[in-house]
C-alpha positions as CSV (number, residue, x, y, z in Angstrom):
1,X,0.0,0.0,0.0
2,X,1.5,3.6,-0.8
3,X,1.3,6.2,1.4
4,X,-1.2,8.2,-0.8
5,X,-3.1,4.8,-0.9
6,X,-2.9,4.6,3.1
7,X,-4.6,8.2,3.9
8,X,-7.1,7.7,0.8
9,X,-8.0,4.4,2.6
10,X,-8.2,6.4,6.2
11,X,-11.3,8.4,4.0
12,X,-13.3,5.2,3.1
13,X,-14.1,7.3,-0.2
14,X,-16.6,4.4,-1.2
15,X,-18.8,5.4,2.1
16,X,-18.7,9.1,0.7
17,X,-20.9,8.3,-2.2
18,X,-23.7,8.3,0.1
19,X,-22.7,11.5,0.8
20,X,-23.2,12.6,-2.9
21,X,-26.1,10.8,-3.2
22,X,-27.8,13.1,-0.4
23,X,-26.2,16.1,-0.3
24,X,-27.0,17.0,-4.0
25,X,-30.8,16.3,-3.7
26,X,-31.0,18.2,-0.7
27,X,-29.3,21.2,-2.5
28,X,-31.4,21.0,-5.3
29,X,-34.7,20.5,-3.3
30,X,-33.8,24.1,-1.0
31,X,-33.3,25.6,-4.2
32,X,-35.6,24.7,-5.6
33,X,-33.6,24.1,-8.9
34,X,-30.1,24.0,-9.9
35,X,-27.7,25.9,-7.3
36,X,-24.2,27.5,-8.7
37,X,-21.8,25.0,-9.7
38,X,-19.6,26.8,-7.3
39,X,-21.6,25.8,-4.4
40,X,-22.3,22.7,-5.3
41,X,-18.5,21.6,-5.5
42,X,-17.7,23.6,-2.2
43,X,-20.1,21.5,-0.5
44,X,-19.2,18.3,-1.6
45,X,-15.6,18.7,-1.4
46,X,-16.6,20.2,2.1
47,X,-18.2,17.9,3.0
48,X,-16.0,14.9,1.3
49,X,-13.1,15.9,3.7
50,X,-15.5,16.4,6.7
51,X,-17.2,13.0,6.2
52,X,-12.8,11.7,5.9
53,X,-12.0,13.3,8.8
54,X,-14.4,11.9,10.9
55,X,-13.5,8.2,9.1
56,X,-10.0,8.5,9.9
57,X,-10.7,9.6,13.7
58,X,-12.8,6.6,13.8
59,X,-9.7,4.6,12.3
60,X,-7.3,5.7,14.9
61,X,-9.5,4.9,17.9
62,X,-10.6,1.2,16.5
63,X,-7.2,0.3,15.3
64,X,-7.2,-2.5,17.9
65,X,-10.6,-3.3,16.8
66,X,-9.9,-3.7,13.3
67,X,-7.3,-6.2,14.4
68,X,-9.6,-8.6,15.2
69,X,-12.3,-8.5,12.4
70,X,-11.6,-9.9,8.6
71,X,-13.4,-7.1,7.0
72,X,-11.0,-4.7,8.4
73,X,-7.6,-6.5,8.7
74,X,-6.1,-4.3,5.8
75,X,-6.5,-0.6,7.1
76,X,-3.5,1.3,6.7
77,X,-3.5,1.2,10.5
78,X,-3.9,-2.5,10.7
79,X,-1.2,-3.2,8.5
80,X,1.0,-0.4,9.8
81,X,1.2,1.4,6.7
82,X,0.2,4.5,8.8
83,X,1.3,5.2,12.8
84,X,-1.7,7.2,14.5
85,X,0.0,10.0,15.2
86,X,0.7,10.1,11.7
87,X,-3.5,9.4,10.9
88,X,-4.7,11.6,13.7
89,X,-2.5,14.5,12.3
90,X,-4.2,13.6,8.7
91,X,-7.5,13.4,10.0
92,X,-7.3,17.2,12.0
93,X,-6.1,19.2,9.1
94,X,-9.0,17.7,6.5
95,X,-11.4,18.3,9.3
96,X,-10.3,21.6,9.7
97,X,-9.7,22.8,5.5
98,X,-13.4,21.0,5.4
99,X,-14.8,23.4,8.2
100,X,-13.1,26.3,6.3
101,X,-14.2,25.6,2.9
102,X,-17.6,25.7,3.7
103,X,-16.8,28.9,6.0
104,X,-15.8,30.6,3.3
105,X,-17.3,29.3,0.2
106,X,-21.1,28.5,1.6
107,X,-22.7,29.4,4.9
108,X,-22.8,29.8,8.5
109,X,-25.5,27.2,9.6
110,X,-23.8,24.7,6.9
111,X,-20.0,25.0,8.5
112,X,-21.8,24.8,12.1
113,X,-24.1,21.6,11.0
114,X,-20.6,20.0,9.5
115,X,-18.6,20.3,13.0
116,X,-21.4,18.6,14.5
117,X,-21.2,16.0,12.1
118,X,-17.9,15.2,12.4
119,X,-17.9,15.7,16.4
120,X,-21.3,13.3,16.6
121,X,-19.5,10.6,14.2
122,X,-16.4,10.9,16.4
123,X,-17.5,11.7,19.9
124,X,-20.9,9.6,20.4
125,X,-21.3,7.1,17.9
126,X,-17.5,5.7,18.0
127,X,-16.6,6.7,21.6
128,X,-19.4,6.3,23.3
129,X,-22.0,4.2,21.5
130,X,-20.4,1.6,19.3
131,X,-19.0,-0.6,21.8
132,X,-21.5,-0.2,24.3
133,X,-25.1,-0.7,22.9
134,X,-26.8,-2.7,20.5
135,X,-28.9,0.8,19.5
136,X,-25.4,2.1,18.1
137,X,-26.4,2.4,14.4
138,X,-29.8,3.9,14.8
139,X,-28.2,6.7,17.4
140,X,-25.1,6.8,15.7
141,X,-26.1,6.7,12.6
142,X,-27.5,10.3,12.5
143,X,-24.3,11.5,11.7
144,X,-24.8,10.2,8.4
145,X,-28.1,11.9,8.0
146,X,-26.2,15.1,8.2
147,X,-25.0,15.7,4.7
148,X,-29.5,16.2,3.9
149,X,-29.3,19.6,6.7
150,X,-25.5,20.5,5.6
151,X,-26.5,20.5,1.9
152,X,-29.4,22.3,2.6
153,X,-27.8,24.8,5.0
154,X,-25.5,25.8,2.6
155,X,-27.8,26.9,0.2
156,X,-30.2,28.5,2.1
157,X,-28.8,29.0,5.9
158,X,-31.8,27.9,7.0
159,X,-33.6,24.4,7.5
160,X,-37.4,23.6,6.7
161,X,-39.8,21.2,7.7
162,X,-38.9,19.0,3.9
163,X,-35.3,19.1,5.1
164,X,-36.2,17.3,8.7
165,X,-38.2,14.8,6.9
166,X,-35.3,14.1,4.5
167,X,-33.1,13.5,7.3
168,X,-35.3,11.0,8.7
169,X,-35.8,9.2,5.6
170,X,-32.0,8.5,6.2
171,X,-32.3,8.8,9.6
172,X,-34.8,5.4,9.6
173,X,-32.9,3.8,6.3
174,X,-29.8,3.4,8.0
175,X,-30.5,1.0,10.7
176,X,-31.9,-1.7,8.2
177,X,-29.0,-0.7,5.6
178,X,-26.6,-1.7,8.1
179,X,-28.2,-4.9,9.8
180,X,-28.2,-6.0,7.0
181,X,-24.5,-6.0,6.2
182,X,-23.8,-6.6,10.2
183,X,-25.4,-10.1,9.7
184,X,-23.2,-10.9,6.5
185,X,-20.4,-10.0,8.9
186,X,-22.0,-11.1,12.9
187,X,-18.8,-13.3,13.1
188,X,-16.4,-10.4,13.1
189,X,-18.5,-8.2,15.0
190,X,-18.6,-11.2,17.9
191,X,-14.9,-11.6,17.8
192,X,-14.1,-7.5,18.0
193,X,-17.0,-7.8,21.2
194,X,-19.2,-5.0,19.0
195,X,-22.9,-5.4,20.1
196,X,-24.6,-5.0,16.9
197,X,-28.2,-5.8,17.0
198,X,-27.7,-9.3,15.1
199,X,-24.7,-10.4,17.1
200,X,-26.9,-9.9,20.8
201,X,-30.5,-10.3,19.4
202,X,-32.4,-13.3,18.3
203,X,-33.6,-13.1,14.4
204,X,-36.8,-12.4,14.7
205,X,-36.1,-9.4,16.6
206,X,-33.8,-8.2,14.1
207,X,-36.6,-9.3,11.6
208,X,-38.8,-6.7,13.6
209,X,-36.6,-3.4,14.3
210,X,-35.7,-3.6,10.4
211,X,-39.3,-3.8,9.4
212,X,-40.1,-0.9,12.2
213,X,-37.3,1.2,10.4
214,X,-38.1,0.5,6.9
215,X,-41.6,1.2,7.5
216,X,-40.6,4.4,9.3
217,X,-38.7,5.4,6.3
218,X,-41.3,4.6,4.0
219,X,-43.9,7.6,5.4
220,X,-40.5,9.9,5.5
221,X,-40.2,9.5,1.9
222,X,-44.3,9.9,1.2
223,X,-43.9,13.1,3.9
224,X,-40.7,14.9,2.3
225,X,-42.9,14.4,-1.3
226,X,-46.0,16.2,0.2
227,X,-44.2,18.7,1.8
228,X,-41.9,19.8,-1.3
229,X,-45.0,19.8,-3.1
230,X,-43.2,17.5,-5.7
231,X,-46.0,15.7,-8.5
232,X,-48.5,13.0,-8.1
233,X,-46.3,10.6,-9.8
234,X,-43.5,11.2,-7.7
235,X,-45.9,9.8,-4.6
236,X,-46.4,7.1,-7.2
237,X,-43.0,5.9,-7.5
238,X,-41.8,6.7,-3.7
239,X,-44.9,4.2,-2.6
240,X,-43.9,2.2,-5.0
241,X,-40.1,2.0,-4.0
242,X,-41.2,1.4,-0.3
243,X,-43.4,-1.6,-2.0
244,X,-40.2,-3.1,-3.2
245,X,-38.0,-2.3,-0.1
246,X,-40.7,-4.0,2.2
247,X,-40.9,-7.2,-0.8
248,X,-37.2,-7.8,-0.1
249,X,-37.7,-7.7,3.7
250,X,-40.5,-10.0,3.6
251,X,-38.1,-12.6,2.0
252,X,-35.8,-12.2,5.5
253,X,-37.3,-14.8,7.5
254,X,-35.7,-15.8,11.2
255,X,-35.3,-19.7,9.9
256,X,-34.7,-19.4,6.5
257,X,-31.7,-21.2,4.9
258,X,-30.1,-18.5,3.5
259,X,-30.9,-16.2,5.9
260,X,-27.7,-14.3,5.4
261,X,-27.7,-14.5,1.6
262,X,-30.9,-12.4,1.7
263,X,-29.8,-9.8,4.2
264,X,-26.8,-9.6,1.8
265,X,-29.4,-9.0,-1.1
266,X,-31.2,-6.3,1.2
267,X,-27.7,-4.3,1.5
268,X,-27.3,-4.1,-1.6
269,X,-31.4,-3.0,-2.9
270,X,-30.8,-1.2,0.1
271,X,-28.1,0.9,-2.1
272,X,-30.2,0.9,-5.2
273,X,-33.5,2.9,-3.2
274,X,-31.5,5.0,-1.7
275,X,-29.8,6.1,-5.2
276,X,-33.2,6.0,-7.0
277,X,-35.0,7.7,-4.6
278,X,-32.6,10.5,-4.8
279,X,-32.7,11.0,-8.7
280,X,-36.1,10.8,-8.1
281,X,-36.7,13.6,-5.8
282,X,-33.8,15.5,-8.2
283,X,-35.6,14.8,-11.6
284,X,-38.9,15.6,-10.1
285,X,-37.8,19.0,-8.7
286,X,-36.0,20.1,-11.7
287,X,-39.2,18.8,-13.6
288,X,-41.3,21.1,-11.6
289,X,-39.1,24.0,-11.9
């Protein structure tokens, strides 16, 4: 691994894309319409090195963590590639030219709403939730939903009723998102002692918080349509997406056979609503416009 590989890999770049796939719909939506280029690649570079900082942060103070699971034997930290000194130096001065890119180059609320982000990721969902309580990913996971009130934020300096409801349409697709992948992976959770919900809980009542969430998400979506005031057949196809997320759920039974291979399948749809629901919201705004 090269040292430019090392700190790229201290970002987990691949978990920005979420990032992108939120923060641009939500920029578009408080617009209403197509913000200046030069906003919209503040923001996401903003918020690219914010979501980095808060990756690498979250490297350095799981290092011995990653030691013990498979997924995560290969981090630059892991391998030694990088010391932490070295990480936690790397991951403070992106944090910090993230903080003043959007100070400068967007707004107030947005630059505020990104240290939060980064101190929430860092602070309460690594430090104080992650090895402590099965809830980690629903709490924790909020930090995620950030990127919706950042993007919005930086456009506007404001947030609206539409950009709550946004949130918690990420907000409630996380925890599902994320089971999902955590019982792919329950072994390595067990042997790093993380108490993700499928590693302490029985099945069904996995089964049951994921349906509780993805239901959950399903009347944020239907509620951030009504309140943008986006067209009928927008409702159409958000119900209609929520029909397909809740098909693949129903397929997740407690003693199936291939139980894992269908929460595996669920990560990944998981993925695809998230990205299609988001060109969805961006082609029917622009539509509207």
């Amino acid at each position: 691994m090269t040292l430019v590989r090392a700190y790229l890999a201290l970002m987990k770049l691949r978990v920005v894309e979420l990032l992108i796939i939120s923060t641009i719909p939500a920029m578009i939506l408080a617009e209403k319409g197509i913000p200046s280029l030069g906003l919209i690649v503040a923001t996401l570079v903003g918020g690219t090195l914010a979501a980095g900082s808060a990756n690498a942060f979250n490297m350095v103070l799981e290092s011995d963590l990653d030691k013990l699971m498979e997924r995560t034997s290969n981090r630059p930290l892991v391998t030694g590639a990088l010391s932490k000194l070295h990480a936690a130096i790397f991951a403070t001065v992106i944090g910090a030219l993230s903080l003043s890119i959007f100070w400068i180059y967007t707004e107030p609320l947005a630059t505020l709403l990104t240290a939060i982000a980064i101190g929430f990721y860092v602070i309460v969902y690594t430090m104080a939730l992650k090895r402590h309580t099965s809830q980690n990913i629903v709490w924790g996971g909020a930090a995620g939903c950030m990127p919706v009130f950042i993007g919005w934020a930086a456009v506007t300096n404001s947030l609206s009723w539409a950009a709550v409801a946004f949130f918690f349409v990420i907000f409630f697709w996380t925890p599902p998102h994320f089971w999902a992948l955590a019982i792919k992976y329950k072994d390595d959770y067990e042997a790093a002692k993380i108490p993700m919900l499928p590693v302490i809980a029985a099945r069904n009542i996995v089964v049951r918080n994921m349906w509780f969430h993805t239901i959950a998400m399903i009347v944020s979506s239907v509620a951030l349509i009504y309140l943008t005031e986006l067209q009928w057949w927008a409702m159409v196809i958000t119900i209609a997406l929520g029909v397909v997320f809740a098909l693949q759920l129903v397929q997740l039974k407690e003693n199936s056979e291939n139980y894992n291979a269908v929460a595996l399948k669920i990560f990944h749809w998981s993925i695809t609503y998230l990205t299609l629901f988001s060109a969805l919201l961006v082609i029917a705004q622009l539509l509207k416009a």
